[in-house]
C-alpha positions as CSV (number, residue, x, y, z in Angstrom):
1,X,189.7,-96.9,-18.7
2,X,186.2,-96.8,-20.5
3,X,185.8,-100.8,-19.5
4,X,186.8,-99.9,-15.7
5,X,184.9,-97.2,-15.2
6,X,182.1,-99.2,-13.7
7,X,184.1,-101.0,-11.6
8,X,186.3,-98.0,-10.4
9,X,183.0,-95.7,-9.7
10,X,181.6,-98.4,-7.2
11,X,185.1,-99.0,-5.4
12,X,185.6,-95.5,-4.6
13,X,181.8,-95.2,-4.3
14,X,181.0,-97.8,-1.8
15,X,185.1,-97.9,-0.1
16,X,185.9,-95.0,0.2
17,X,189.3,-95.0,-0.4
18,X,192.2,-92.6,0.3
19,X,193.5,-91.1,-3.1
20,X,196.8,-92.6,-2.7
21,X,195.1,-95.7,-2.8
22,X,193.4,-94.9,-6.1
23,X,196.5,-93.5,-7.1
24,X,198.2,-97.2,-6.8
25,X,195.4,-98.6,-8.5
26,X,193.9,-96.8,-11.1
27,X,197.9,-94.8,-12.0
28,X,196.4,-94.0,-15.1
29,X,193.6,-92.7,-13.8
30,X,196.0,-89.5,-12.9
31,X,197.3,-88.5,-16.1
32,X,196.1,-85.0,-17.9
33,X,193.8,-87.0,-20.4
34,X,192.6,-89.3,-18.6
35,X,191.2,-87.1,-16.2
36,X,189.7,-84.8,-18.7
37,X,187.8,-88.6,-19.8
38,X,186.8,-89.6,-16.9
39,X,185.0,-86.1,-16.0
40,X,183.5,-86.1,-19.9
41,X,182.3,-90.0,-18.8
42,X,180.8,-88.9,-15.5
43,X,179.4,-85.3,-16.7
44,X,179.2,-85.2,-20.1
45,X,181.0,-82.0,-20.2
46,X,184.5,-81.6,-22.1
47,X,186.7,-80.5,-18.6
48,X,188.9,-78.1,-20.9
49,X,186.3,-76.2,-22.6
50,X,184.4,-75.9,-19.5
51,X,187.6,-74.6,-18.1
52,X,188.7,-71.7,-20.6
53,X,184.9,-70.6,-21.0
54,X,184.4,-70.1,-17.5
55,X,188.1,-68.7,-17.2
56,X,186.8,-66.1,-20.4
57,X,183.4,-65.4,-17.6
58,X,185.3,-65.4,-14.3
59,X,188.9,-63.7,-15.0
60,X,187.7,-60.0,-15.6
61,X,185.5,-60.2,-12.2
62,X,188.6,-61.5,-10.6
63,X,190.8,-58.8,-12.1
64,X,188.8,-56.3,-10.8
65,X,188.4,-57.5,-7.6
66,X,192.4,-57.3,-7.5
67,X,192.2,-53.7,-8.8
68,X,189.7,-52.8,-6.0
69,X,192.4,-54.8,-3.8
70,X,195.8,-53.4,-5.5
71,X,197.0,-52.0,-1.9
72,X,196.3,-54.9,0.3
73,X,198.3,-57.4,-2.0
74,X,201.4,-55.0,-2.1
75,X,204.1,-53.8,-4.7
76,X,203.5,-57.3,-6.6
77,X,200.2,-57.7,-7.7
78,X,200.4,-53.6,-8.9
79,X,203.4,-54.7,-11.1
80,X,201.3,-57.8,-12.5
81,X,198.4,-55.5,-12.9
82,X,200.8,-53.2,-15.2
83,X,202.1,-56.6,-16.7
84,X,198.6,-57.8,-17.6
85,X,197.4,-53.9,-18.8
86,X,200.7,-54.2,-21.4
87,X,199.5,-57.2,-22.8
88,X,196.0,-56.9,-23.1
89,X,195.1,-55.2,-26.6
90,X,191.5,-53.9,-27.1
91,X,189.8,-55.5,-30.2
């Protein structure tokens, strides 16, 4: 994929074309690792770690967000509330 990757950045640069059509070309292209190589080739940036440390930044934001929220989302996000409070041990 590292020896395409010239070649597939101008065809869906300059053609546009519809993902499915990527998809039939470039299969491979679509697999877990290769999309975590193609973003590290076009950003520099390893997708995963990026990921989980934003993740680590973002989630207790969103948590509390949910908490402010429990009432509007009903019976099942107060029970995953509960869930996550059970599993979450202070270090």
């Amino acid at each position: 994929m590292e020896m395409t990757f010239s070649l597939r950045r101008k065809e869906i640069v300059m053609e546009e074309p519809l993902v499915l059509d990527v998809q039939r070309q470039w299969p491979a292209l679509f697999l877990p690792e290769q999309i975590s190589a193609e973003f590290f080739r076009i950003t520099q940036t390893h997708l995963m770690n990026r990921f989980f440390s934003s993740l680590d930044e973002y989630a207790p934001k969103i948590i509390r967000l949910y908490r402010a929220r429990a009432a509007l989302w009903g019976k099942d996000m107060k029970t995953l509330l509960e869930n996550l409070d059970d599993q979450v041990t202070i270090l």
